[in-house]
N, C-alpha and C positions, 0 to 999 in steps of 0.2 A: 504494500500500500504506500503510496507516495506518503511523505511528510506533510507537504504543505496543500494537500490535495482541495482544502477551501478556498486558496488565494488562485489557484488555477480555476478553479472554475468559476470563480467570479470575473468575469472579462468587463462588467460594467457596473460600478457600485453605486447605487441609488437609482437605479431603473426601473423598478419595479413598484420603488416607493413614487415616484414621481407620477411613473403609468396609473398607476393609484387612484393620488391627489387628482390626477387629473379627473379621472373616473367618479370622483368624489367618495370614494369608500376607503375605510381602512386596509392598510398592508395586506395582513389575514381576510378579509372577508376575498378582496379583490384576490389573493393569487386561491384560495375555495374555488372560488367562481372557474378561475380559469385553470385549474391543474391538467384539464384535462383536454387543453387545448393544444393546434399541433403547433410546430414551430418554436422563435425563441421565446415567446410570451409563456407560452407551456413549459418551456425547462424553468427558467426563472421562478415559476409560478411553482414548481415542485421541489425546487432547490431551496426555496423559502421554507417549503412546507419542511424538508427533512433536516432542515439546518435548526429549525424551532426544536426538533426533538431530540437533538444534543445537549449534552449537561451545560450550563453555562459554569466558568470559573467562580471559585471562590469570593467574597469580598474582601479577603486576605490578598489572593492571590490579583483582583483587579485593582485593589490600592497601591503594589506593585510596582503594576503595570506591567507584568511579563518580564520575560528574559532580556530582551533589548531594555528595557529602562532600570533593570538591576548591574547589567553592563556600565551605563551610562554613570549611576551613583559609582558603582566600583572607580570607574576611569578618575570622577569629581575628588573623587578621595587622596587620591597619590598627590 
């Protein structure tokens, strides 16, 4: 399994929110609606859906902010 297999598949970030707003519905109700559509509305619209059902990080681990900004304080420190 790739590492970073979410940053590859996201090719355009806030598209699907936007597609949305435009729509006037919420993120969720709007990619419902369309999961089951052909094309890139339909990937987007299912990659939303299965990304929601991933754990999200910690509030430990989002104060952080991940391994790059534990980097970042390391480097500040020297």
């Amino acid at each position: 399994m790739a590492k970073k297999w979410i940053q590859a598949a996201i090719k355009h970030p806030g598209a699907l929110t936007a597609a949305a707003k435009r729509a006037g519905q919420s993120t969720m109700a709007f990619a419902r609606k369309h999961a089951k559509s052909p094309g890139t509305l339909g990937k987007r619209a299912r990659l939303a859906l299965t990304l929601r059902k991933l754990p999200r990080p910690s509030k430990a681990a989002r104060a952080r902010g991940g391994r790059r900004a534990a980097a970042t304080r390391a480097r500040r420190k020297r």
